[in-house]
C-alpha positions as CSV (number, residue, x, y, z in Angstrom):
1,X,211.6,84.0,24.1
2,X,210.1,85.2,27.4
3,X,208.5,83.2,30.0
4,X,207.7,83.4,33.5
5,X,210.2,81.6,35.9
6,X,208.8,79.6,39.3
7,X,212.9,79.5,41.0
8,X,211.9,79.3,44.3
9,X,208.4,77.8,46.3
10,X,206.1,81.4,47.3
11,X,203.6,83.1,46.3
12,X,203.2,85.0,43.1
13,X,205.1,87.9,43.5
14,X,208.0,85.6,43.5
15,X,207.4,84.6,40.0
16,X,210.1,86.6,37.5
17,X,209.7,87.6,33.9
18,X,213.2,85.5,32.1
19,X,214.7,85.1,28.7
20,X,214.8,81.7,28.0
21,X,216.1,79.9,24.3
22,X,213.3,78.9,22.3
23,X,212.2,74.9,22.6
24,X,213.6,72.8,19.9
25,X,210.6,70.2,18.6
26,X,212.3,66.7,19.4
27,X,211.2,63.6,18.2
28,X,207.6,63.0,18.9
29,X,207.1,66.8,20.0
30,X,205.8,70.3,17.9
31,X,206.8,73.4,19.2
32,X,203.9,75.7,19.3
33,X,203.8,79.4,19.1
34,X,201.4,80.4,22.5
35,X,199.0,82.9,21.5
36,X,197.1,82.5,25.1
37,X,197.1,80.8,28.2
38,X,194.6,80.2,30.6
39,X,194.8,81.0,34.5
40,X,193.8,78.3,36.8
41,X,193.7,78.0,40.7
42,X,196.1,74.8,40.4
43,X,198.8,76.9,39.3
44,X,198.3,79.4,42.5
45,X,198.8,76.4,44.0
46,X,201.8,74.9,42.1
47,X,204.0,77.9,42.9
48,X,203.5,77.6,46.9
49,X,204.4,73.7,46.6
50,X,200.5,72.6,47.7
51,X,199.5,71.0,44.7
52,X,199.2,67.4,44.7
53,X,201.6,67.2,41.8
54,X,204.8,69.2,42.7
55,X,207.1,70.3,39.7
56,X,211.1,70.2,40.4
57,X,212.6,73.8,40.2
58,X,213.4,75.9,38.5
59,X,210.2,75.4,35.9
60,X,207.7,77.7,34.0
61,X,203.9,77.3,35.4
62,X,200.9,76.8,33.7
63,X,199.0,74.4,32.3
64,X,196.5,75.1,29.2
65,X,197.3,76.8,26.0
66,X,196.1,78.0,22.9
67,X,198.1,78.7,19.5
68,X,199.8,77.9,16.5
69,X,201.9,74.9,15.4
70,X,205.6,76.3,14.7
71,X,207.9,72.9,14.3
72,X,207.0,69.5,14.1
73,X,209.3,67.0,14.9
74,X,210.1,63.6,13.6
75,X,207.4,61.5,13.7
76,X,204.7,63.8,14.4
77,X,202.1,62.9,11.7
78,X,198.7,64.4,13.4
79,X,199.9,68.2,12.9
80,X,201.4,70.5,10.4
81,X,203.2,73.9,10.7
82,X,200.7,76.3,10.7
83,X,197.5,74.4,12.6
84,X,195.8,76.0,15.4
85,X,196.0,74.0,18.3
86,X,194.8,73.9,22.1
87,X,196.8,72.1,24.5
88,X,196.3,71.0,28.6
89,X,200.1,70.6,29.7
90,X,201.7,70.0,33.0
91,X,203.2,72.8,33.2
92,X,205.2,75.6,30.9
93,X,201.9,77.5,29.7
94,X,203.6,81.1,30.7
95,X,205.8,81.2,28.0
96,X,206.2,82.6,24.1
97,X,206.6,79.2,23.0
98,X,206.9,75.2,24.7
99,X,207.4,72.2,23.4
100,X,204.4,69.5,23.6
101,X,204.4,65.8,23.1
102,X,202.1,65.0,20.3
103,X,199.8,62.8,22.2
104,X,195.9,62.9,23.2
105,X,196.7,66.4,25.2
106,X,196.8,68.3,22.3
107,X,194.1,68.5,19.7
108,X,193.5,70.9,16.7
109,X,191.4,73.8,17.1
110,X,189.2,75.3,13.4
111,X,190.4,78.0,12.8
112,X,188.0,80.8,13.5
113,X,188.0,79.8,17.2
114,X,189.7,82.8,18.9
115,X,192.7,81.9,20.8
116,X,191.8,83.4,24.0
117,X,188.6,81.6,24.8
118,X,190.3,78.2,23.0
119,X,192.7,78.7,25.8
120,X,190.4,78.9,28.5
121,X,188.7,75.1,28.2
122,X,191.4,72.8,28.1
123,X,191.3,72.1,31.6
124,X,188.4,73.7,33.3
125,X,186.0,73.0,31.2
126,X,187.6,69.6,30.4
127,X,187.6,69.0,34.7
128,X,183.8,70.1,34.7
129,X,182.7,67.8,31.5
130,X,184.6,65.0,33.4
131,X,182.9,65.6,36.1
132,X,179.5,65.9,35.0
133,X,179.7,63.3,31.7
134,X,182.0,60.7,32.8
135,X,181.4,60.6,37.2
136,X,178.1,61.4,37.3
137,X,176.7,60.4,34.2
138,X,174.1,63.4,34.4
139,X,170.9,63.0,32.6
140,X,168.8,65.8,31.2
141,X,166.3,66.9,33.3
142,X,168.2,66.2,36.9
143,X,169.1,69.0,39.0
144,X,172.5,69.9,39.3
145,X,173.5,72.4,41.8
146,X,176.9,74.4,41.9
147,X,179.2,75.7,44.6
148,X,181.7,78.3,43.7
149,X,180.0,78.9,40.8
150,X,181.4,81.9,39.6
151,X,184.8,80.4,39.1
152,X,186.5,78.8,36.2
153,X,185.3,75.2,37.1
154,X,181.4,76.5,38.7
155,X,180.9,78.7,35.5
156,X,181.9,75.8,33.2
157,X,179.6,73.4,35.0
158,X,176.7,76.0,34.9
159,X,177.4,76.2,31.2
160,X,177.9,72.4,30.5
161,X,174.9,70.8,32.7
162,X,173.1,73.3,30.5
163,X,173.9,72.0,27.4
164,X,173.6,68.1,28.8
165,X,169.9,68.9,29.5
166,X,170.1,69.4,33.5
167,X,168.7,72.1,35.3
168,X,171.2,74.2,37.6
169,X,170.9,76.2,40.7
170,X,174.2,77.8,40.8
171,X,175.0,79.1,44.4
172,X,177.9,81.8,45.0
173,X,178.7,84.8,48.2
174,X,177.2,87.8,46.4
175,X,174.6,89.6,44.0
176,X,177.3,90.1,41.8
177,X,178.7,86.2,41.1
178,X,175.0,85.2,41.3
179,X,173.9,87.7,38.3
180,X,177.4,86.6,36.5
181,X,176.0,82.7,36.7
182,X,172.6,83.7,35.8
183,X,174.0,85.6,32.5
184,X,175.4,82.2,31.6
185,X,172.3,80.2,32.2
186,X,171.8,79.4,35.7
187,X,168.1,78.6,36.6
188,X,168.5,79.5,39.7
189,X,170.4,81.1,42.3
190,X,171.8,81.0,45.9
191,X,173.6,83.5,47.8
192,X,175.6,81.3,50.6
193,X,177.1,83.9,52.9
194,X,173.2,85.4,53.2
195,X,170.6,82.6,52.9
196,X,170.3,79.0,54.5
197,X,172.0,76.6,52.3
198,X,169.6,73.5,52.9
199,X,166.5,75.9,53.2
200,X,167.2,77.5,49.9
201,X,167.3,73.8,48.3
202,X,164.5,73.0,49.9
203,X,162.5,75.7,48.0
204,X,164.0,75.3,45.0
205,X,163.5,71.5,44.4
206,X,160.0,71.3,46.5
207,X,161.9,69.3,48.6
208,X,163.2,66.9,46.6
209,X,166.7,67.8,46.8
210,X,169.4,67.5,44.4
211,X,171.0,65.1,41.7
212,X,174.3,66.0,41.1
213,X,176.6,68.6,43.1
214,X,179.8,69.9,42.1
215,X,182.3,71.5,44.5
216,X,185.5,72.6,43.8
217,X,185.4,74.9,46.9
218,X,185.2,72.6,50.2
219,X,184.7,73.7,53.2
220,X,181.8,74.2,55.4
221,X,178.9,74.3,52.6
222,X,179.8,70.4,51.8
223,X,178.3,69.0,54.6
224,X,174.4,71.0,54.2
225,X,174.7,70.2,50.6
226,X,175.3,66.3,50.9
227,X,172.5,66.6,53.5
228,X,170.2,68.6,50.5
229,X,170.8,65.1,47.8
230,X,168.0,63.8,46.2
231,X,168.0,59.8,46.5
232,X,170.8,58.2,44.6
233,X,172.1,61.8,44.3
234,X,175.9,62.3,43.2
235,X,178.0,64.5,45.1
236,X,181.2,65.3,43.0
237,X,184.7,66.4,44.8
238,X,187.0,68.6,42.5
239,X,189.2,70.5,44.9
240,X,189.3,72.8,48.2
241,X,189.5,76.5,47.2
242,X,188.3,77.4,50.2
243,X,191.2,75.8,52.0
244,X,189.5,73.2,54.7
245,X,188.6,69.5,53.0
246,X,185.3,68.9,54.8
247,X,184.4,65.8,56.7
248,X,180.9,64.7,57.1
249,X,178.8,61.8,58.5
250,X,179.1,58.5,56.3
251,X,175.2,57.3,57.8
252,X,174.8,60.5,55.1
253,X,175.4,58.3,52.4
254,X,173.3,55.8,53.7
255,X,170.3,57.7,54.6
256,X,170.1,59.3,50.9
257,X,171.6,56.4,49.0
258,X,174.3,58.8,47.7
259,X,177.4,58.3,46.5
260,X,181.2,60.5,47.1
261,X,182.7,60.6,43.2
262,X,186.2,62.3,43.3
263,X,186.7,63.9,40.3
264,X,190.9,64.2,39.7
265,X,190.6,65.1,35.9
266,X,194.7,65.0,35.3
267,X,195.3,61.2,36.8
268,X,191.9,60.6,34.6
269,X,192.9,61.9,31.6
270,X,196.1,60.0,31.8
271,X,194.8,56.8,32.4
272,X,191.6,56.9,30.4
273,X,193.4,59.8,27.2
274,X,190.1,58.4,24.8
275,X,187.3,60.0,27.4
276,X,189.9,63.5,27.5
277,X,189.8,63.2,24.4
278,X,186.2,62.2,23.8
279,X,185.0,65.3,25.6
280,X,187.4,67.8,24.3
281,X,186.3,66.9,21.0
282,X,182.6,67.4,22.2
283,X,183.0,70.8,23.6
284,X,185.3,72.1,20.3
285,X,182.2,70.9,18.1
286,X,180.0,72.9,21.0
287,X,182.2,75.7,20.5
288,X,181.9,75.2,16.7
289,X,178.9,75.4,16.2
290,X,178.4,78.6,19.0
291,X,176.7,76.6,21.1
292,X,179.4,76.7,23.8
293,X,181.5,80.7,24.6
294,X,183.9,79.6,27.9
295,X,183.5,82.6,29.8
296,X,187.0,85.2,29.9
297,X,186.5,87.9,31.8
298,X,189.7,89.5,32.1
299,X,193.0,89.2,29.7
300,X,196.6,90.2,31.3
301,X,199.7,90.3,29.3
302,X,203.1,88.0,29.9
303,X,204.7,90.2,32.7
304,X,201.4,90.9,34.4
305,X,200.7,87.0,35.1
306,X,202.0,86.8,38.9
307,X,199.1,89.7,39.0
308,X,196.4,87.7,37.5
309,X,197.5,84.4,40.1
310,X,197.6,86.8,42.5
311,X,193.9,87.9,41.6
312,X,192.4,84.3,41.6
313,X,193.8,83.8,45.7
314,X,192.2,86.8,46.4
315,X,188.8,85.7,45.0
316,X,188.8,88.8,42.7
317,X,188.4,86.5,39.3
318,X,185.4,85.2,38.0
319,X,185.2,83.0,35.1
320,X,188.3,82.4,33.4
321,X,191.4,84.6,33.1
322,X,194.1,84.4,30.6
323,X,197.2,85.5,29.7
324,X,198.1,87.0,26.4
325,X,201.1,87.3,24.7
């Protein structure tokens, strides 16, 4: 089978297309045939050694999947040859085939879910319902506003505090992301790089402020949106796309009554598997019934995948990206 090969720490264009021998399906384990896998910023990250998890080399990246059940091994009772299946792994998503523990990180997909968007949720969209269902508890009718919201994580907030009854201001550095969030249901917009972060909010919430923020990006639009919370708002830390981890005053949190929420979904998901898998069962009944489309906007194939990680650290992606094989 082919796969892509991480042998050395660098960036993407050190990544090499291999032959490797297709995965046997041990005990406990089903060998599933990959039919997609999603691109995420972690794995940019993985491959330069500046994740918070490191992976000993030589090892295949990636992390979500989406595809058919080939082997099962002993003991595997939940699946059957021929099931559809999505799967959030820690790594060995750029490949033909892998080998996944039957455990709650795997979980059967009906099967007129396409495989390309089915492999676009595992993670982001599982990070962003963590986030939103199980750190902030949002209610319907709070504000939520989004930073970065034109990547995977911001789009799959926009789309989730939808559908959990908030309303969202989704904020992003051009036109272009901002019409992108507003085609999948933003209430409102703000352009960052050209308007006054706190002065937008302002406007937009009559002052009030904000109930819930989410912000995988970091750097210096933290600080003026912490300062933008409504009372016992909820400011949610994902990650730090934009490189620097902000640092802000902690009278912040006393003056608005606020609380920090880190939001690590992998160390989550391991420890608590029945919310993972409380929410991932949620969002395939969302996307079941059509009520929930994760947002792909590009596909690559196999050999073009240090292209598409490449992509996503030059801020050319929006929404998801996946690879097809």
């Amino acid at each position: 089978m082919k796969a892509i090969g991480c042998k050395e720490i660098g960036l993407p264009d050190t990544l090499v297309v291999e032959d490797l021998p297709s995965p046997n399906a041990g005990e406990g384990h089903i060998v599933v045939s990959v039919k997609a896998a999603g691109v995420n910023f972690p794995d940019a990250l993985v491959i330069q050694g500046k994740y918070q998890h490191t992976q000993s080399l030589p090892f295949t990246p990636g992390k979500e999947i989406a595809g058919v059940v080939k082997e099962i091994g002993a003991g595997v009772t939940r699946f059957k040859v021929g099931d559809h299946v999505c799967a959030w792994l820690s790594h060995g998503a750029f490949a033909e085939e892998v080998a996944i523990k039957d455990d709650f990180a795997v979980a059967r997909l009906p099967e007129h879910i396409a495989f390309v968007p089915a492999a676009a949720f595992a993670l982001v969209y599982s990070t962003s319902m963590h986030l939103l269902a199980d750190r902030a508890k949002i209610k319907p009718g709070e504000t939520l506003l989004v930073l970065g919201a034109s990547g995977g994580v911001g789009i799959a907030a926009v789309q989730l505090g939808k559908l959990l009854g908030a309303r969202v201001i989704a904020c992003a550095s051009s036109q272009q992301k901002l019409d992108f969030c507003i085609a999948h249901g933003a209430d409102a917009v703000i352009n960052y790089e050209t308007e006054d972060l706190r002065e937008a909010i302002n406007r937009l919430t009559d002052k009030r402020g904000v109930d819930v923020i989410c912000d995988p990006v970091g750097g210096k639009y933290a600080e003026p949106a912490v300062r933008s919370m409504a009372w016992g708002g909820r400011y949610c830390v994902v990650g730090f796309a934009a490189g620097a981890i902000p640092k802000f005053p902690l009278n912040l949190m006393l003056l608005k009554g606020c609380t920090v929420l880190g939001c690590a979904f992998g160390t989550n998901a391991r420890r608590h598997p029945e919310q993972f898998t409380a929410n991932l069962t949620r969002m395939i009944d969302w996307m079941d019934k059509g009520e929930l489309n994760p947002v792909v906007t590009a596909c690559y194939p196999l050999e073009r995948t240090p292209a598409a990680l490449q992509d996503m650290l030059d801020r050319k992606v929006t929404g998801k990206v996946v690879i097809t094989m």
